[in-house]
Residue, then its C-alpha position, 0 to 999 in steps of 0.5 A: x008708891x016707893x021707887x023701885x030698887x035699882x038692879x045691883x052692879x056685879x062687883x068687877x075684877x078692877x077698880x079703878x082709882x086715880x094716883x099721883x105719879x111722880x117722876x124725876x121730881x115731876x108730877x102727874x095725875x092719872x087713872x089706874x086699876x086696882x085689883x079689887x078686893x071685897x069680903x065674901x061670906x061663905x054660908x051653907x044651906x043644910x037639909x031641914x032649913x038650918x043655915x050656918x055662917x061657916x067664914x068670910x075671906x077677903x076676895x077678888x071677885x069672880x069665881x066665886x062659887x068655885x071660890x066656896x065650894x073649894x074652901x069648903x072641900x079643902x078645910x074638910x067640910x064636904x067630902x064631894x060634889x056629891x054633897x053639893x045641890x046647888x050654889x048661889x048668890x045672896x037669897x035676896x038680889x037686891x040687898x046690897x051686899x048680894x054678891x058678896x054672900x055665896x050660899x052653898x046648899x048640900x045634901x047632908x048636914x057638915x061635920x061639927x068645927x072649931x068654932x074659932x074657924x067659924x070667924x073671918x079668914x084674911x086674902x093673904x092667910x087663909x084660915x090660919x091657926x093649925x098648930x101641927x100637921x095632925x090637923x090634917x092628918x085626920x083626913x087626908x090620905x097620902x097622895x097616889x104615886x106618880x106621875x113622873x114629869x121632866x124639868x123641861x115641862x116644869x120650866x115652861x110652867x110660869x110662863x103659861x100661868x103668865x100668860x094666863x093672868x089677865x087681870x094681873x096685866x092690868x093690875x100687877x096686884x094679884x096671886x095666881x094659881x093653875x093646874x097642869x096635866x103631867x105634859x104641861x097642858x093647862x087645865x085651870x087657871x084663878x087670880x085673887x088677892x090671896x094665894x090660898x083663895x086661887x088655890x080654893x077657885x082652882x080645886x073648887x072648879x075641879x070638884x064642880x066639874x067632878x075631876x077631884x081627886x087631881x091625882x097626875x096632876x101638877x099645881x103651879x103658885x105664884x109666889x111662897x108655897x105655905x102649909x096651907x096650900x099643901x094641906x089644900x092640895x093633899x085634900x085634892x089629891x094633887x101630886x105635884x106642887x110648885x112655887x115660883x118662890x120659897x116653901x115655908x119649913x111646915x110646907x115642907x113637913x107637910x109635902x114629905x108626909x103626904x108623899x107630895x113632891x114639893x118645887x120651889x123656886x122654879x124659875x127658868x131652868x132652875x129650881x129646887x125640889x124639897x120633898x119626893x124628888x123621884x117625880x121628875x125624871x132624870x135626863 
């Protein structure tokens, strides 16, 4: 008789790793952490037992249904969470990639895609290769206008999302993403190794709890603000949108277009507004 199969580990935030430290021509051995990254296969379960690979991204594990269920919503494959029955791991628990496969069954079947979307999507890019904004024109609609929020809210933001970063205080290698309410209060908070996914865990958390569209609300990156998180934000419907970095000139394009008020580099007092500057209020 076969030994039974050991329970698999649920993969951590962390990994540890040992490293060299070298300091003032000295060396020293010591343990650290790492932010873990792994790949996650996104596959959707339809109605008459059809099943579709639909991507695999390089993740920090955690979050992870919310993680699917945002990509899917912000690439134009679910319209809501009313689409969604349930999300779960890798069907069989013991194969050795369980946790790294999220199965996402929904109610109806998805709209055709590019099948070069149907590939592998990389932490730091997301699914790239949109070549104009036409590509999201097609489905998402302007923002709602409003709401008006003061630069003294804007400029305490990057500090609540420092606070809330746990796993980049033992790492110092993760993106963050939160979502505001126009006062400042926080409402959700991802880390991952890609900007784009903490954005997806962020938005897909939201859907879950049935809250999209995120109309008054403000999202707050850590580090550039790309096309991709915008057009992520415009398929939520969320308003306002800020960088502790540069936007990238299509960001930009993209945030006039949809009527979507675009920060940059908030840092402090300071920052910079690119697009829909009569969201923050003057005085």
């Amino acid at each position: 008789m076969s030994e039974p199969a050991e329970e698999l580990a649920r993969p951590t935030s962390t990994t540890r790793t040992g490293v060299v430290t070298i300091e003032g021509g000295r060396r020293r051995r010591r343990q650290d952490r790492l932010a873990t990254e792994e790949p996650m296969e996104i596959r959707v379960d339809e109605p008459g037992g059809v099943q579709r690979n639909v991507a695999v991204t390089m993740r920090t594990p955690g979050n992870d249904f919310d993680l699917a269920v945002g990509f899917l919503f912000t690439e134009g494959l679910l319209d809501g969470a009313n689409q969604v029955r349930n999300v779960r791991y890798c069907a069989v628990p013991r194969e050795e990639q369980h946790y790294n496969v999220v199965s996402v069954t929904v109610t109806r079947a998805l709209p055709e895609f590019e099948s070069s979307r149907n590939f592998y999507a990389t932490s730091s890019c997301g699914i790239c290769g949109k070549a104009s904004l036409d590509a999201i024109e097609t489905r998402s609609e302007p923002v709602a206008p409003g709401p008006e929020v003061s630069a003294e809210v804007l400029a305490g933001l990057p500090e609540t999302l420092r606070r809330a970063q746990s796993v980049f205080d033992r790492t110092g290698g993760l993106h963050a993403a939160a979502l505001f309410d126009a006062a400042g209060r926080l409402i959700a908070s991802r880390e991952d190794v890609g900007r784009h996914n903490a954005v997806d865990k962020v938005i897909g958390s939201e859907l879950l709890a049935g809250r999209v569209p995120l109309s008054g609300t403000i999202l707050l990156v850590s580090g550039r603000a790309s096309f991709e998180i915008v057009q992520k934000a415009a398929a939520a419907g969320i308003p306002v949108i800020c960088a502790v970095s540069a936007p990238s000139s299509l960001a930009v394009d993209a945030a006039r277009r949809f009527g979507m008020t675009l920060i940059g580099f908030l840092r402090g007092e300071r920052f910079n507004v690119y697009a829909h500057p009569e969201r923050i209020a003057e005085g």
